[in-house]
C-alpha angles and dihedrals in degrees: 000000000000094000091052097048088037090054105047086052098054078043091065104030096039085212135092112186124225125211102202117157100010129156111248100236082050095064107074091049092047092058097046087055090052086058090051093046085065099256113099096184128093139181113204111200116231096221109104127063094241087046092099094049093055096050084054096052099044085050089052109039102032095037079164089078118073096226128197148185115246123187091040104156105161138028102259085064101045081048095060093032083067103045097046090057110278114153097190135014125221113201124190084223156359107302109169099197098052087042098056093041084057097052096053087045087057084231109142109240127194113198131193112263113174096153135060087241092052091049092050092053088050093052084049093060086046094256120150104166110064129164113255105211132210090002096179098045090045096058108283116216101355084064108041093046089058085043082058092053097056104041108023080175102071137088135214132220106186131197142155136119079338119169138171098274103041103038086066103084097039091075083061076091111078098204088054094097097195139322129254133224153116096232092107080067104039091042101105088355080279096168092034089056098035099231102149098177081064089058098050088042085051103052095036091064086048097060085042092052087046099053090046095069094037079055103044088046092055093055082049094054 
């Protein structure tokens, strides 16, 4: 299943990448740099009005990267996001009607869960990989370590105002899957300046930098 192999990647790289503002004849290469930077997994935010096109594009020309819709906050949009290639849907927060169409169409969806009620219903719906957002503002670790007290099951992705520097300790936390941002493209100006080999540079030292402090907290364990 998508959700299976998607989530055993962001296990191993800690970092979900995030096209936001991006030029439509950028997308497809972006993507393809994101492939070559060792995360084949995307989230394309659903905020612009070219946003759905370049989720299209990027399903249809890299059909190596596993592409979603992120922001998708009603059903309309979840609808589109599908048919127009999405493999999975990211939502800011608990929308029951999108939830429950994603799950007939078998596609995965990660709402956004900030509160102990909002978890449970996501666990109801046999959901155990929710958006944490804003993760900073809500709290960041404290939270999410009481959180991880509560409901061991459950796994975080966490995103908001993240950047290269400060997504990092938030992955001290193992229930936090992976991180999301679009630093790895506005490092450099790496995306406004098309330079894909940046952006590969870019999200390559990320996951390193990632797997360094998994590995130096299992020799502490």
């Amino acid at each position: 299943m998508a959700t299976e192999w998607m989530n055993d990647v962001l296990k191993v790289t800690g970092v979900c990448p995030i096209i936001a503002r991006c030029e439509s004849d950028s997308a497809k290469d972006a993507a393809k740099a994101l492939v070559a930077g060792g995360v084949p997994v995307v989230e394309v935010l659903q905020r612009f009005d070219n946003s759905m096109s370049n989720l299209e594009n990027i399903a249809k020309e890299v059909p190596e990267i596993c592409v979603g819709a992120g922001t998708v906050i009603n059903i309309h949009q979840a609808k589109e996001a599908i048919d127009r290639g999405a493999q999975f849907i990211i939502m800011p927060g608990f929308g029951h009607q999108v939830v429950e169409y994603c799950l007939k169409k078998s596609v995965p969806v990660f709402p956004g869960c900030v509160t102990a009620a909002e978890i449970t219903m996501a666990l109801e719906y046999g959901i155990d990989v929710v958006k944490f957002y804003p993760v900073y503002q809500l709290g960041g670790l404290s939270v999410l370590d009481e959180y991880s007290g509560t409901f061991p099951m459950v796994r975080y992705m966490v995103t908001g105002a993240l950047n290269e520097i400060n997504f990092l300790p938030l992955m001290k936390n193992q229930n936090v899957l992976a991180a999301g941002g679009d630093w790895m493209f506005t490092q450099g100006n790496a995306l406004v300046n098309k330079d894909f080999d940046l952006i590969a540079k870019n999200l390559r030292a990320s996951v390193t930098a990632v797997q360094d402090l998994r590995n130096q907290m299992a020799i502490i364990d």
